[in-house]
TIRO-2110 file (N, C-alpha, C; in Angstrom, 1 decimal):
// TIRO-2110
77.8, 90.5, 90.8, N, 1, A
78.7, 91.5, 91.2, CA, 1, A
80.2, 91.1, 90.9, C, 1, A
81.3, 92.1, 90.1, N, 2, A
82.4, 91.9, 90.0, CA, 2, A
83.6, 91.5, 91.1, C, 2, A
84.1, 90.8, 91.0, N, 3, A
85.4, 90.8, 92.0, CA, 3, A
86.2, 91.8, 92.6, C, 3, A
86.2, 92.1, 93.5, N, 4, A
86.5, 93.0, 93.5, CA, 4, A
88.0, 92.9, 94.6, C, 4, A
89.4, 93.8, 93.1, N, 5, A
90.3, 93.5, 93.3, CA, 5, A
91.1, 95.0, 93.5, C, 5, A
92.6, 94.8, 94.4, N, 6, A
92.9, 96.5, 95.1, CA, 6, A
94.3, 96.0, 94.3, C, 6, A
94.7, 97.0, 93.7, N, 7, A
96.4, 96.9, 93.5, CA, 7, A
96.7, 98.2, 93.8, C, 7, A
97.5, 98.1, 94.9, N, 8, A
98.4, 99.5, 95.3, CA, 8, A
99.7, 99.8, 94.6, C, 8, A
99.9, 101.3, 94.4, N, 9, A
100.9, 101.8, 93.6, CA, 9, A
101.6, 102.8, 94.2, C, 9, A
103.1, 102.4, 94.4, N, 10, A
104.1, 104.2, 95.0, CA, 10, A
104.8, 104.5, 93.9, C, 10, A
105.3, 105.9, 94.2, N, 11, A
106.3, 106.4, 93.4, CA, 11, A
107.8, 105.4, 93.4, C, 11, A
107.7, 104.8, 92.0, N, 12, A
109.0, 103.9, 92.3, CA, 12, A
108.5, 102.7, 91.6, C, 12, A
107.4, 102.4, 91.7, N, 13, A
106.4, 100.9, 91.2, CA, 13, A
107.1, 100.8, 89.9, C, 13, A
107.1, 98.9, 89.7, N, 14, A
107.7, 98.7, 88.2, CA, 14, A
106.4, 98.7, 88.0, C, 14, A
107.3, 99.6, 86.7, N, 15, A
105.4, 99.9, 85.6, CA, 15, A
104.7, 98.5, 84.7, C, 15, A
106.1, 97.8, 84.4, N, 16, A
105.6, 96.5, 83.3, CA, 16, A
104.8, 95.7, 84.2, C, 16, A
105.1, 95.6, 85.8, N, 17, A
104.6, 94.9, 86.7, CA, 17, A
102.8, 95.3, 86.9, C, 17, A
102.6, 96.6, 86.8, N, 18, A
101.8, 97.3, 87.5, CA, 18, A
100.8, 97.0, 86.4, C, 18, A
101.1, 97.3, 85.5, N, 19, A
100.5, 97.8, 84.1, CA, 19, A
99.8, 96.5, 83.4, C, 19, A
100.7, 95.2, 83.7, N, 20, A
100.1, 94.0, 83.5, CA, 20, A
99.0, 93.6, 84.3, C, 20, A
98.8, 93.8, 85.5, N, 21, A
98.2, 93.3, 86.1, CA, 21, A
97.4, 94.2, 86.6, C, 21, A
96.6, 95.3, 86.6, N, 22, A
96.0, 95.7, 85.9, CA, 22, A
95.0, 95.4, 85.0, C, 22, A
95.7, 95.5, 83.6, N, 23, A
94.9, 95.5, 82.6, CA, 23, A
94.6, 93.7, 82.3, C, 23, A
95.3, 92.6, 82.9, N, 24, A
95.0, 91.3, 82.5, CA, 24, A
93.8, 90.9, 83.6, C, 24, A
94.2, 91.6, 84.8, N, 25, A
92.7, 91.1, 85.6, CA, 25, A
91.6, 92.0, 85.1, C, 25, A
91.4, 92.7, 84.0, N, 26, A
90.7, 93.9, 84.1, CA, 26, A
90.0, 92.9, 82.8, C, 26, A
91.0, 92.5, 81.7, N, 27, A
90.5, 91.4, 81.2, CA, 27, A
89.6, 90.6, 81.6, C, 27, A
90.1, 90.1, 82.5, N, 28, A
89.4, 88.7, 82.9, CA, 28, A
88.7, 88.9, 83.8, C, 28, A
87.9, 90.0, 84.2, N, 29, A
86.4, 90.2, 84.4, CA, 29, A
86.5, 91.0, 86.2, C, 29, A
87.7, 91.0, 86.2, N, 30, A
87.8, 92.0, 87.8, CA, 30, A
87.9, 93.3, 87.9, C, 30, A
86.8, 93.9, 88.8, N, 31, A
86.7, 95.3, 89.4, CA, 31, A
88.0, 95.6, 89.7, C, 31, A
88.9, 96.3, 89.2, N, 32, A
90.3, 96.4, 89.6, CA, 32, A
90.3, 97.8, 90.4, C, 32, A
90.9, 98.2, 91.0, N, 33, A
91.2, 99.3, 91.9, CA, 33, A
92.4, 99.6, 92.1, C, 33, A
92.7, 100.5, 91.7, N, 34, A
94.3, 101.5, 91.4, CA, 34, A
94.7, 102.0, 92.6, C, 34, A
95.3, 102.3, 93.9, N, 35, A
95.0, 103.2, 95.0, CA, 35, A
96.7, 103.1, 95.1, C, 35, A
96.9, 104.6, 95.2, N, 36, A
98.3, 105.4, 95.4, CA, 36, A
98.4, 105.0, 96.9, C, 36, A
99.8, 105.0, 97.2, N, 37, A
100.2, 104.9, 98.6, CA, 37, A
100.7, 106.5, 99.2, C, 37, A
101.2, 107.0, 97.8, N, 38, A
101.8, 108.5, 97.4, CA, 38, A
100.7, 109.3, 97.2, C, 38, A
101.3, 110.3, 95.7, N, 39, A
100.1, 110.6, 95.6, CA, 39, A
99.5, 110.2, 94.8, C, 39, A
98.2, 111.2, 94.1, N, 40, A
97.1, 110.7, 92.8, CA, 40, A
98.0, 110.1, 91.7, C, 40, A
99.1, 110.7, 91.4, N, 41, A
100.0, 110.3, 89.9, CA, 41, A
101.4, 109.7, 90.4, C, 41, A
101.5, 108.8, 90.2, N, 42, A
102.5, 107.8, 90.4, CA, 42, A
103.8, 107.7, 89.3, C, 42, A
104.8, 108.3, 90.1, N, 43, A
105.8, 108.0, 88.8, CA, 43, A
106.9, 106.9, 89.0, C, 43, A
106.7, 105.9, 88.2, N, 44, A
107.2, 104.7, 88.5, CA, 44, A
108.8, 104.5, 87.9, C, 44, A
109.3, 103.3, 88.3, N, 45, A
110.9, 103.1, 88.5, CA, 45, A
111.3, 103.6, 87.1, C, 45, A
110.7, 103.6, 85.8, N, 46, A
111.0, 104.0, 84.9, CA, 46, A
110.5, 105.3, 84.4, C, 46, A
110.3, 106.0, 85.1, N, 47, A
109.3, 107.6, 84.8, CA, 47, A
107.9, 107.6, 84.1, C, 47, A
107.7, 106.4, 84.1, N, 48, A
106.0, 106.1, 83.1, CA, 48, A
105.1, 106.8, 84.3, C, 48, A
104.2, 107.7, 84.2, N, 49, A
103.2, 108.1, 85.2, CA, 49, A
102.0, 107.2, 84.9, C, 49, A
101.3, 106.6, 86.1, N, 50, A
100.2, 106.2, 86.2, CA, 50, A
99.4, 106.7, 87.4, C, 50, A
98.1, 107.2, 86.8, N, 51, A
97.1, 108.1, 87.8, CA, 51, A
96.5, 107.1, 88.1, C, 51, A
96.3, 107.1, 89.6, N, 52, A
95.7, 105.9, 90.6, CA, 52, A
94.3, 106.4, 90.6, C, 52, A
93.3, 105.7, 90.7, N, 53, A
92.0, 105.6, 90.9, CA, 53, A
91.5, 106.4, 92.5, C, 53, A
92.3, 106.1, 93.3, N, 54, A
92.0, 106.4, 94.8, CA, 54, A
93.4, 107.0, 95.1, C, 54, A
93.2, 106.7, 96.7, N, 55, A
94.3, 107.0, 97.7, CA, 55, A
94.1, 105.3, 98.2, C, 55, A
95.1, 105.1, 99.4, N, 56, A
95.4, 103.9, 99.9, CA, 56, A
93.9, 104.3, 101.3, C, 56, A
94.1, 105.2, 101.6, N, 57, A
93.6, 105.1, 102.7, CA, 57, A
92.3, 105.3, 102.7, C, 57, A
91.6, 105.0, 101.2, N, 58, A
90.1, 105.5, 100.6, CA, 58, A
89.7, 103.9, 100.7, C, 58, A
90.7, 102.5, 100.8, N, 59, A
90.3, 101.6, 100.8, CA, 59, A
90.2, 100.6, 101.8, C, 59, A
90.8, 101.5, 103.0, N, 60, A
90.5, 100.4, 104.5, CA, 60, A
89.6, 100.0, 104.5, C, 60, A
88.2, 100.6, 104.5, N, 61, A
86.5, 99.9, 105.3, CA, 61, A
86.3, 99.0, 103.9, C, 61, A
87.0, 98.5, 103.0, N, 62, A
86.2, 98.0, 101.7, CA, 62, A
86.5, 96.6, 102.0, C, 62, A
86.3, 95.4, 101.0, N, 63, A
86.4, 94.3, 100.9, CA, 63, A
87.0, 94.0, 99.7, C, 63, A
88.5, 93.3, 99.7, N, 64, A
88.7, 92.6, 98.2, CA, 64, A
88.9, 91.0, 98.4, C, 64, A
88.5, 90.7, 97.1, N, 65, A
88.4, 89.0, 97.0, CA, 65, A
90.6, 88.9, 96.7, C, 65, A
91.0, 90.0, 95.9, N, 66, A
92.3, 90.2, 96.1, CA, 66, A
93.3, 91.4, 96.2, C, 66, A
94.3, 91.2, 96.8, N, 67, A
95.5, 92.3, 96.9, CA, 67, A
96.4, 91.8, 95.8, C, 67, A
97.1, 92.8, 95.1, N, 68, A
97.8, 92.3, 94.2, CA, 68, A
99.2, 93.5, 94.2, C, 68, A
100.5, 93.1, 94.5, N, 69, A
101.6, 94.2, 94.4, CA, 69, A
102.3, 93.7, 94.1, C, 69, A
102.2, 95.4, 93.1, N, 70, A
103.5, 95.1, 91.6, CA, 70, A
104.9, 95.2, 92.7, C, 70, A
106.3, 94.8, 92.1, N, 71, A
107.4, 95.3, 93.0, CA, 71, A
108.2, 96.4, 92.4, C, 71, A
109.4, 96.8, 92.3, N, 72, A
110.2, 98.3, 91.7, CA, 72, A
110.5, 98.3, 92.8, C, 72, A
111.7, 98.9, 93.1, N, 73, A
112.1, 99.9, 93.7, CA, 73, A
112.6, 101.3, 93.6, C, 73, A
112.0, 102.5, 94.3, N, 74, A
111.6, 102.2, 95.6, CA, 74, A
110.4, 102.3, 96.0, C, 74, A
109.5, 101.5, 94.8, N, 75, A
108.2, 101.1, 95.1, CA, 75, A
107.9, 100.6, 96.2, C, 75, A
108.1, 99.4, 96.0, N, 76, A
107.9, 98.5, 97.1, CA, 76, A
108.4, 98.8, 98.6, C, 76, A
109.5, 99.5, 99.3, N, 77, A
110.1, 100.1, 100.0, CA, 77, A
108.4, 101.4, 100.5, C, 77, A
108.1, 101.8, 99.6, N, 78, A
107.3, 102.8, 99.4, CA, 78, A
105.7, 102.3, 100.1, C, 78, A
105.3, 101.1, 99.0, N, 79, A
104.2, 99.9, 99.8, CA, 79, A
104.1, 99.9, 101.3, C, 79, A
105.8, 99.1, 101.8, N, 80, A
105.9, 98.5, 102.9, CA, 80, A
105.8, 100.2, 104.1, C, 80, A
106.2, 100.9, 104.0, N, 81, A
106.1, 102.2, 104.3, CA, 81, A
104.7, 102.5, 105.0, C, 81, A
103.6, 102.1, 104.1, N, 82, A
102.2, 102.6, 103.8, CA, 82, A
101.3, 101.9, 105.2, C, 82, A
101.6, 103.1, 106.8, N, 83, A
100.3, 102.0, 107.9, CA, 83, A
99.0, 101.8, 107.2, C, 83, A
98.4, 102.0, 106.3, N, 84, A
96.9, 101.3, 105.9, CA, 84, A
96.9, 100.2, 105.0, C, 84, A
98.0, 100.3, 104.4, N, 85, A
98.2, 99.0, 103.7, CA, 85, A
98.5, 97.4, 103.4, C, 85, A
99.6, 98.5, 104.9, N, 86, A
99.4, 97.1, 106.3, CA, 86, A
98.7, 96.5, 106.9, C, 86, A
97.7, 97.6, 107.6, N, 87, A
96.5, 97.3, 108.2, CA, 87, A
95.6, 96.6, 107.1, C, 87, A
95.2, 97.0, 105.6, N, 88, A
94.5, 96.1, 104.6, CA, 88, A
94.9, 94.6, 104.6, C, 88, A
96.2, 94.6, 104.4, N, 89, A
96.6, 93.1, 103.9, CA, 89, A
97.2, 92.7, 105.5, C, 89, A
97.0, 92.8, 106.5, N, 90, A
96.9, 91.9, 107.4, CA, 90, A
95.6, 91.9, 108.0, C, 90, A
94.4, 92.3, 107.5, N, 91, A
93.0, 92.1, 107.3, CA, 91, A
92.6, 91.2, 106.0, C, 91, A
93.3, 91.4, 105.4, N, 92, A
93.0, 90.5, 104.1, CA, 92, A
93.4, 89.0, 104.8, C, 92, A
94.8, 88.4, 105.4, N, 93, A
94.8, 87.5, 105.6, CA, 93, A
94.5, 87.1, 106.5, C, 93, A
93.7, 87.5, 107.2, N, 94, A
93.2, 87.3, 108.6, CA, 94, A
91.4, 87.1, 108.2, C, 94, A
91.0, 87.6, 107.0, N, 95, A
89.7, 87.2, 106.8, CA, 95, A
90.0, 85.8, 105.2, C, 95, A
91.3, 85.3, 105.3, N, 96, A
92.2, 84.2, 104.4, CA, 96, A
91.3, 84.5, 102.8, C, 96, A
91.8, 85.6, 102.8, N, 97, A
91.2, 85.7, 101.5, CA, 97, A
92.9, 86.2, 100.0, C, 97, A
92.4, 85.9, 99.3, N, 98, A
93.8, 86.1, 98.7, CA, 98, A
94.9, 87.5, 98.8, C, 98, A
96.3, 87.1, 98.2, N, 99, A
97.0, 88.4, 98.9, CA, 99, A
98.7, 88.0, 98.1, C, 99, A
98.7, 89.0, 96.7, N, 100, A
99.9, 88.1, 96.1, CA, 100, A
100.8, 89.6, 95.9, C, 100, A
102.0, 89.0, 95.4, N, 101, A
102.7, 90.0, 95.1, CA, 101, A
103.8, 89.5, 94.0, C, 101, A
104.9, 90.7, 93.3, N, 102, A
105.4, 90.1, 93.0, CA, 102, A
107.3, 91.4, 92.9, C, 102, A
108.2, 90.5, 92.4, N, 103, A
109.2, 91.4, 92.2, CA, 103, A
110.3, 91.4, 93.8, C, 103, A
109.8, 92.5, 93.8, N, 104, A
110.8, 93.0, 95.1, CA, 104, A
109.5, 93.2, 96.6, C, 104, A
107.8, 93.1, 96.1, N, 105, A
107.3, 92.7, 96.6, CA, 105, A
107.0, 92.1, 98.1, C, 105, A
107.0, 90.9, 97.2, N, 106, A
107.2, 89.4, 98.6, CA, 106, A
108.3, 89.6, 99.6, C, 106, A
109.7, 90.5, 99.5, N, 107, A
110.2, 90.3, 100.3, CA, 107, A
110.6, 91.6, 100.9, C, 107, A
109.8, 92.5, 100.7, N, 108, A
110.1, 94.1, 101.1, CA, 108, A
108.7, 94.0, 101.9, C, 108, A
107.5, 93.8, 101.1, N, 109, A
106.2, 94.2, 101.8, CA, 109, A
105.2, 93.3, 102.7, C, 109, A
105.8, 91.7, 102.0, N, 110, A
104.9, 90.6, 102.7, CA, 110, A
105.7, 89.8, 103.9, C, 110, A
107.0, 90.0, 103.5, N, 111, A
108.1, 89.1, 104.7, CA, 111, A
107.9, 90.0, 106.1, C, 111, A
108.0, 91.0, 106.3, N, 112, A
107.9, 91.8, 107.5, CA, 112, A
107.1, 91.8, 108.0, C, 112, A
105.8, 91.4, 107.2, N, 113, A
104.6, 91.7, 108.1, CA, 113, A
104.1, 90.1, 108.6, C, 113, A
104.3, 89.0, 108.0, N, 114, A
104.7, 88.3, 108.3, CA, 114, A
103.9, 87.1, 107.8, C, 114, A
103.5, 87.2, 106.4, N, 115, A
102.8, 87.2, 105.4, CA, 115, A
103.2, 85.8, 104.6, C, 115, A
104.2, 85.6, 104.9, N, 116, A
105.0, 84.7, 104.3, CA, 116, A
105.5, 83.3, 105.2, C, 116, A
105.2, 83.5, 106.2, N, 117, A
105.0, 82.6, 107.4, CA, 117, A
104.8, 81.5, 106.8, C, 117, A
105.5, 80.1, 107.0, N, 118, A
105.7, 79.0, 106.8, CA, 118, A
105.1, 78.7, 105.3, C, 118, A
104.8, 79.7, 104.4, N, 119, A
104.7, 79.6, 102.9, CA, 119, A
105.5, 79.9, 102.2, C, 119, A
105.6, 78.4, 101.0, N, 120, A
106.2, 78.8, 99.8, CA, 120, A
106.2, 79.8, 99.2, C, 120, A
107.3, 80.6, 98.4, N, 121, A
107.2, 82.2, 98.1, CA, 121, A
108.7, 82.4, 97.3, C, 121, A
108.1, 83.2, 96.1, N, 122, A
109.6, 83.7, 95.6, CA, 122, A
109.8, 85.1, 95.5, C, 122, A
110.8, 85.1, 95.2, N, 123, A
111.0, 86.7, 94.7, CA, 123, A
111.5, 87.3, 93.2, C, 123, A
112.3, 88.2, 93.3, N, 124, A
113.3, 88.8, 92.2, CA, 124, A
114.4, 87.7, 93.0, C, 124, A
115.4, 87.4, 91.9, N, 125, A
116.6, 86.7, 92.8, CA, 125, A
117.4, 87.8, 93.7, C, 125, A
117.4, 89.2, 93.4, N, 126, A
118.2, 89.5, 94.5, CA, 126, A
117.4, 89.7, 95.9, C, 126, A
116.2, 89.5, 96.1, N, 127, A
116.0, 89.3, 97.1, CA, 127, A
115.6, 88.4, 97.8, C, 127, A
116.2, 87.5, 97.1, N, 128, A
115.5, 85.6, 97.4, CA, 128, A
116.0, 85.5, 98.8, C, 128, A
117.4, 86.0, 99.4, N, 129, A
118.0, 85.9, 100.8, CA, 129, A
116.8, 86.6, 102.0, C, 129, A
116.3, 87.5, 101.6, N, 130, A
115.1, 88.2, 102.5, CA, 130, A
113.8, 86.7, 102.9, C, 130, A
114.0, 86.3, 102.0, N, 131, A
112.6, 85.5, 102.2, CA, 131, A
113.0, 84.2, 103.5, C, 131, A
112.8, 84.6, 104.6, N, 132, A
113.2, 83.9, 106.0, CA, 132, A
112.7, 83.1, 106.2, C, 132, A
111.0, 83.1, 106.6, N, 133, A
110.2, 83.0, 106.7, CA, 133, A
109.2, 81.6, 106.5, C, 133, A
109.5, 81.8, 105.4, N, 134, A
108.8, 80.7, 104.5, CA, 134, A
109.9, 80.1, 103.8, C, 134, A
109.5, 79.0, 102.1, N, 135, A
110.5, 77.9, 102.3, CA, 135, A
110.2, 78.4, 100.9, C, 135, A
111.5, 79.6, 100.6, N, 136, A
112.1, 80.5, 99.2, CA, 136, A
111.7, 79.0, 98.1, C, 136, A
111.6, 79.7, 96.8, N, 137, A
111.3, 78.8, 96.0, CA, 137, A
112.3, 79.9, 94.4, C, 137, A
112.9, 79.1, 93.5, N, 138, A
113.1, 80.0, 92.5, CA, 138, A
112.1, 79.8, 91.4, C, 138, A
110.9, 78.9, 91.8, N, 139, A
110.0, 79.0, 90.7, CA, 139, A
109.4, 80.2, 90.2, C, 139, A
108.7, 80.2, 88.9, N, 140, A
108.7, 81.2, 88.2, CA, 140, A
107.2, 82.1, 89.2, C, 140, A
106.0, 81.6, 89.1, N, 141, A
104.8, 81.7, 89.8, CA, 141, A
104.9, 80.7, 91.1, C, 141, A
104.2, 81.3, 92.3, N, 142, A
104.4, 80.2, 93.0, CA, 142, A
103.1, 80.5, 94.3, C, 142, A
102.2, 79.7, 94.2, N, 143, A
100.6, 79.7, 94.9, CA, 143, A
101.1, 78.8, 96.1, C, 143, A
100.7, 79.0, 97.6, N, 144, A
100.9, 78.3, 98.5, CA, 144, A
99.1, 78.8, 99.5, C, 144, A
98.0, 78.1, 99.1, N, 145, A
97.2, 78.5, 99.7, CA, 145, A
96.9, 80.0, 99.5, C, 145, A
96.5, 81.0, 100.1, N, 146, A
95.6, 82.5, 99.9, CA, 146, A
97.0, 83.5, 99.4, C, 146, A
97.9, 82.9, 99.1, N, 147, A
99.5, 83.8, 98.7, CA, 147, A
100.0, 83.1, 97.3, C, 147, A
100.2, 84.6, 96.4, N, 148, A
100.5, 83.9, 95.3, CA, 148, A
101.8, 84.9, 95.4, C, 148, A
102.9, 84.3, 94.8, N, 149, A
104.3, 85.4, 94.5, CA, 149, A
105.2, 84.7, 93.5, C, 149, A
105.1, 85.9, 92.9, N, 150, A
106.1, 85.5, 91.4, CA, 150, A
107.7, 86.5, 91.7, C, 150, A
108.3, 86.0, 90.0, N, 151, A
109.6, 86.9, 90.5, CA, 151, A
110.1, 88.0, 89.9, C, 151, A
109.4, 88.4, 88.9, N, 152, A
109.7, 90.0, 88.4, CA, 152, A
109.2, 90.3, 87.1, C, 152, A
109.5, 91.0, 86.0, N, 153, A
108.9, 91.4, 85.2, CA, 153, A
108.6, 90.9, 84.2, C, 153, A
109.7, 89.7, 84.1, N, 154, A
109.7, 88.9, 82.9, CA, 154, A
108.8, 87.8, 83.4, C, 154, A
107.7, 87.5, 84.3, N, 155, A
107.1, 86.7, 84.9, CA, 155, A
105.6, 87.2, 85.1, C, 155, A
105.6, 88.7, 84.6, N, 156, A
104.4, 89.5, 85.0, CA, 156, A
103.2, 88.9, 84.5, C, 156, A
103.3, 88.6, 83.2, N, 157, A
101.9, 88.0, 82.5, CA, 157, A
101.2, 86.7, 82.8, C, 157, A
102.5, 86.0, 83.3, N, 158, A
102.2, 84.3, 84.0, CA, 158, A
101.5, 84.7, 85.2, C, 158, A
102.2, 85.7, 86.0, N, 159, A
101.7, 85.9, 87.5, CA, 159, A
100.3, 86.1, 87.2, C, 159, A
99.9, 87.5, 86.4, N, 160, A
98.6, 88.0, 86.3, CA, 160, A
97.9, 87.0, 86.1, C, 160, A
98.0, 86.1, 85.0, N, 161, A
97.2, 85.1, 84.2, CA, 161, A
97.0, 83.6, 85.3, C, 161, A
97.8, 83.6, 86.3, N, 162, A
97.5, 82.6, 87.8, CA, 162, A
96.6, 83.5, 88.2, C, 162, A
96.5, 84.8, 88.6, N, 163, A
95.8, 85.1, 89.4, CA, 163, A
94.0, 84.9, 88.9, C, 163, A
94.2, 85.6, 87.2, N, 164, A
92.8, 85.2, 86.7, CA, 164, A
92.7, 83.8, 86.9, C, 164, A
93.5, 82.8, 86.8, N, 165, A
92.8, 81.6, 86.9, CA, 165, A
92.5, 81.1, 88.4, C, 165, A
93.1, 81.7, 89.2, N, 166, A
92.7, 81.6, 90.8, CA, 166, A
90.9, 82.2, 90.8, C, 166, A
90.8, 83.0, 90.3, N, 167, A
89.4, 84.0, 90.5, CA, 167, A
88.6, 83.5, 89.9, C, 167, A
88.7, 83.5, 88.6, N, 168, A
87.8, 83.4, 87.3, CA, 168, A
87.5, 81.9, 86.8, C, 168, A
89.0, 81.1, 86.5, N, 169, A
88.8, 79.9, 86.7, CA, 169, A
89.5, 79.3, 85.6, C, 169, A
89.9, 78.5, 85.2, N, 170, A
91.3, 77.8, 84.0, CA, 170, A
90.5, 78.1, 82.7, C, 170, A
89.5, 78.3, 82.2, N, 171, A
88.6, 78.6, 81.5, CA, 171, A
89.1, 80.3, 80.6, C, 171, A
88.7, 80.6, 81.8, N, 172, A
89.1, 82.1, 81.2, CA, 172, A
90.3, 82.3, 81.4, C, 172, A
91.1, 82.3, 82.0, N, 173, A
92.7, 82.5, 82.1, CA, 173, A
93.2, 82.1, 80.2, C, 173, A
92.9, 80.7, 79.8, N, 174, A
93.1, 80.1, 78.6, CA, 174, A
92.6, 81.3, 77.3, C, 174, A
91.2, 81.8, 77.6, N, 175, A
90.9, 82.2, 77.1, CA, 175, A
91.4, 83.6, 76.5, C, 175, A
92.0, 84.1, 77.6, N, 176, A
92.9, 85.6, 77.5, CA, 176, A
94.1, 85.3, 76.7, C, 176, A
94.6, 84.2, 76.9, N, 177, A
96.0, 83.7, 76.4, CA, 177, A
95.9, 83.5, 75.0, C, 177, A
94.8, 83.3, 74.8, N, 178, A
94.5, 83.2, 73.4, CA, 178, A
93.9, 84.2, 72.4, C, 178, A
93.1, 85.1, 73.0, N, 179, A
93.0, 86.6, 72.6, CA, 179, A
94.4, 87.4, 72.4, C, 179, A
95.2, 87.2, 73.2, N, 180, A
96.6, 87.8, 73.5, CA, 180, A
96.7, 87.3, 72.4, C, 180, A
97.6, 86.3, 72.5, N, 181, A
98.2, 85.4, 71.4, CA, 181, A
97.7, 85.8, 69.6, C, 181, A
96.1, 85.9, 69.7, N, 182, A
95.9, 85.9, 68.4, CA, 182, A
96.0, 87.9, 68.1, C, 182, A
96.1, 88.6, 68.9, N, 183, A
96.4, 90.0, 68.5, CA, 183, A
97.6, 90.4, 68.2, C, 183, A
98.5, 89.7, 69.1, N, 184, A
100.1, 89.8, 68.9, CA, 184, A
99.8, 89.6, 67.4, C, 184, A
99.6, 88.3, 67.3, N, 185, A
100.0, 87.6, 66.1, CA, 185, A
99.4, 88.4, 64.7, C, 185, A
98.1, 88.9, 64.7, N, 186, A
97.5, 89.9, 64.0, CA, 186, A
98.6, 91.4, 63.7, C, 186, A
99.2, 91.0, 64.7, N, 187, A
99.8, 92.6, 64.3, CA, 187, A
101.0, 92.8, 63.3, C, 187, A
101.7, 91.9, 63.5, N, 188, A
102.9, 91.2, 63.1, CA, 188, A
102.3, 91.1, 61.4, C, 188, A
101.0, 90.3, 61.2, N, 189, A
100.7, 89.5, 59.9, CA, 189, A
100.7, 91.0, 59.1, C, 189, A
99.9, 91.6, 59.7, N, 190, A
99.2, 93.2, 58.8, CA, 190, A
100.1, 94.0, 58.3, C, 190, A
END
């Protein structure tokens, strides 16, 4: 059976965020799950529409091995908003199973709920001052036990590519990076 992984989406989500992570865990062998906080079509911080698979509240009774949130604003604002998403990811870390985020994120959706409690955690730098909590870091990716949090968009494909290697295993993470790598590179040659 696939892993089975939930990324929530609002109107406002960065799309380079969303869209990576996504399609690199989708890569690397995870049941990914799309679920609106909004509605079915999500128009994200840059007007890119992405049609969610569910609703948020189609995924309380389920089980994921992970939670994964892109940041944007007023995505993220939009996330933290969301009572079932709440109720998911403080069920998620209460059954200590993974729970990452990234962007604007970690300190709009995971600091309040209180997610971030005596863990390492970054953000986007403008909201590095939110992060109370825990012991802010400006590293690029940053894993502290069942929390992973990166810092924005230019960091999206490292984040995703930690999380496959958290799941899947240093094996396949390598191995995506090198599919990637050799397609880029193919495109360019032709």
């Amino acid at each position: 059976m696939r892993k089975q992984i939930l990324v929530p989406i609002a109107d406002g989500t960065e799309e380079i965020e969303a869209v990576t992570i996504i399609d690199v865990l989708r890569r690397g062998g995870g049941d990914v799950t799309v679920a609106s906080v909004n509605n079915e079509e999500v128009v994200c911080s840059r007007g890119v529409k992405i049609t969610a698979d569910t609703s948020i509240e189609e995924c309380i009774s389920r089980s994921f091995e992970l939670i994964a949130l892109p940041g944007g604003m007023p995505g993220a604002k939009h996330l933290a908003d969301s009572a079932a998403l709440k109720d998911i990811l403080l069920n998620q870390q209460s059954g200590d199973r993974l729970y990452s985020a990234i962007c604007a994120a970690p300190a709009i959706v995971l600091e309040p709920l209180g997610l971030l409690e005596g863990k390492n955690a970054t953000c986007h730098p403008n909201y590095l001052g939110l992060l109370r909590s825990g012991k802010p870091s400006e590293e690029r990716v940053v894993v502290d036990g069942n929390c992973i949090t990166s810092r924005g968009p230019g960091t999206a494909i490292e984040f995703a590519l930690e999380l496959v290697q958290i799941l899947f295993g240093k094996e396949k993470a390598e191995e995506l990076v090198h599919a990637m790598v050799s397609h880029s590179y193919g495109a360019f040659v032709a």
